[in-house]
C-alpha positions in Angstrom: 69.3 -6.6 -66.1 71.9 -6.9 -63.7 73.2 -10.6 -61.5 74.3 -9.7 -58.1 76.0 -11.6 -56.1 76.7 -11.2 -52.6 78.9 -13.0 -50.1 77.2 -12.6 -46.0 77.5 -14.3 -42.9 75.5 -17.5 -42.0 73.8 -15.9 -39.2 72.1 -13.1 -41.4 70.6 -15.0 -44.8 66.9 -15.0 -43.1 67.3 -11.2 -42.0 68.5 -10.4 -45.8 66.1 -13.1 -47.2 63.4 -11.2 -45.8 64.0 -7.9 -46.9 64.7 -8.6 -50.1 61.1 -10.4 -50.5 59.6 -7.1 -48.6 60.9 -5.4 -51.8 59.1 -7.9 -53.9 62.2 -10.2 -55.2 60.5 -13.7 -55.3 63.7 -15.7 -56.5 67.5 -16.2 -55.6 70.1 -18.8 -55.4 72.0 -19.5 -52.1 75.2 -21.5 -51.9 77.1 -22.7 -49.0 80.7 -21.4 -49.7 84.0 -20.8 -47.6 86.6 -18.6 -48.1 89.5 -15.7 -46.7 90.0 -11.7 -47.4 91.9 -9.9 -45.6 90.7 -11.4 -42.6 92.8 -14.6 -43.7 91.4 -16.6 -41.4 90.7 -16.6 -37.5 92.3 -18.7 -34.7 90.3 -20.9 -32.5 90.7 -23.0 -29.4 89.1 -27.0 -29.3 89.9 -28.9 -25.9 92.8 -26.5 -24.8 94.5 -27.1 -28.5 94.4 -24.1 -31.3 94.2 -24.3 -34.4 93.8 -21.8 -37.4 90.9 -21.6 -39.7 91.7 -20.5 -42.7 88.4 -20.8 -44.7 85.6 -19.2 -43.1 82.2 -20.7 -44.0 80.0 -17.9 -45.5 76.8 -17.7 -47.6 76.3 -16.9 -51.6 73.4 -15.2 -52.7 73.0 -14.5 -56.1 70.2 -12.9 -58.1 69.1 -11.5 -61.5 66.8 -8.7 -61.2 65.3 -5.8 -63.4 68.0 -2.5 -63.6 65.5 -0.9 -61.5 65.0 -3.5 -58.7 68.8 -4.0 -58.5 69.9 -0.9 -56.8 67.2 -1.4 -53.9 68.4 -4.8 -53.4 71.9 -3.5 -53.5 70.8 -1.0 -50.7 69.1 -3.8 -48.4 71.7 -6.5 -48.8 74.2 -3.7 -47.8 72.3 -2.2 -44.9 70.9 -5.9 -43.7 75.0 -7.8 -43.9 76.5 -5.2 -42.2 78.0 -6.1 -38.4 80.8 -3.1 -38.6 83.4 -5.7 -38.1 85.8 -8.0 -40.2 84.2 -10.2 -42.4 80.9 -8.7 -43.2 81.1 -9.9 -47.0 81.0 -8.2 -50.3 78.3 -7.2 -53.2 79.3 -7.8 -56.7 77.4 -6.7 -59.8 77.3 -8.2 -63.1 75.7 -6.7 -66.2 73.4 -9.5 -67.8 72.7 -9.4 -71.2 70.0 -12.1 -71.8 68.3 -14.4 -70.0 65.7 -17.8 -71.2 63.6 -19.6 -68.9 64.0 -23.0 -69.8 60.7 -24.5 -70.0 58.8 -21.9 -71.6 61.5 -20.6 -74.4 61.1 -16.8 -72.8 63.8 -14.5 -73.4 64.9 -11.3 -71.4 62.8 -9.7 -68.7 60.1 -12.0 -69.2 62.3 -14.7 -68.0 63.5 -13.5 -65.0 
């Protein structure tokens, strides 16, 4: 199994959200996070005053999928996040040795 997590603009979670379930993937976890890379930041202008924004407010998705789901998801986060400019976001993937669902006690794939 593999968690991926992926860091993409605001603006583009229901365009990725729904190519991921096209492929099938029925869960994920979505966090409101901010943050920098090599961007570090932007500059904006409120009522003729600027001011630097260092943390940029972006979106976490994270899932845990079957080996063979994961690269297809990889593919469609990639191809769905990406602007071409600054700040499109990043795809991280984890190796995931075990997983148990909670309420039923089920261990590996089964609990996914």
């Amino acid at each position: 199994m593999k968690k991926i997590e992926a860091i993409i603009r605001p603006h583009l979670l229901e365009a990725v959200k729904d190519g991921l379930q096209t492929l099938g993937i029925q869960g994920m976890t979505i966090s409101e996070v901010r943050g920098f890379g090599r961007q570090k930041g932007h500059t904006e202008v409120y009522r003729g005053s600027e001011y630097k924004v260092e943390f940029v407010p972006k979106i976490k998705l994270e899932l845990v999928l079957d080996d063979e789901v994961a690269e297809g998801a990889i593919d469609t986060i990639s191809k769905t996040a990406r602007t071409g400019k600054f700040g499109d976001g990043k795809i991280f993937v984890f190796t995931v040795d075990d997983a148990i669902r909670i309420r039923t006690g089920e261990h590996g794939e089964q609990a996914v």
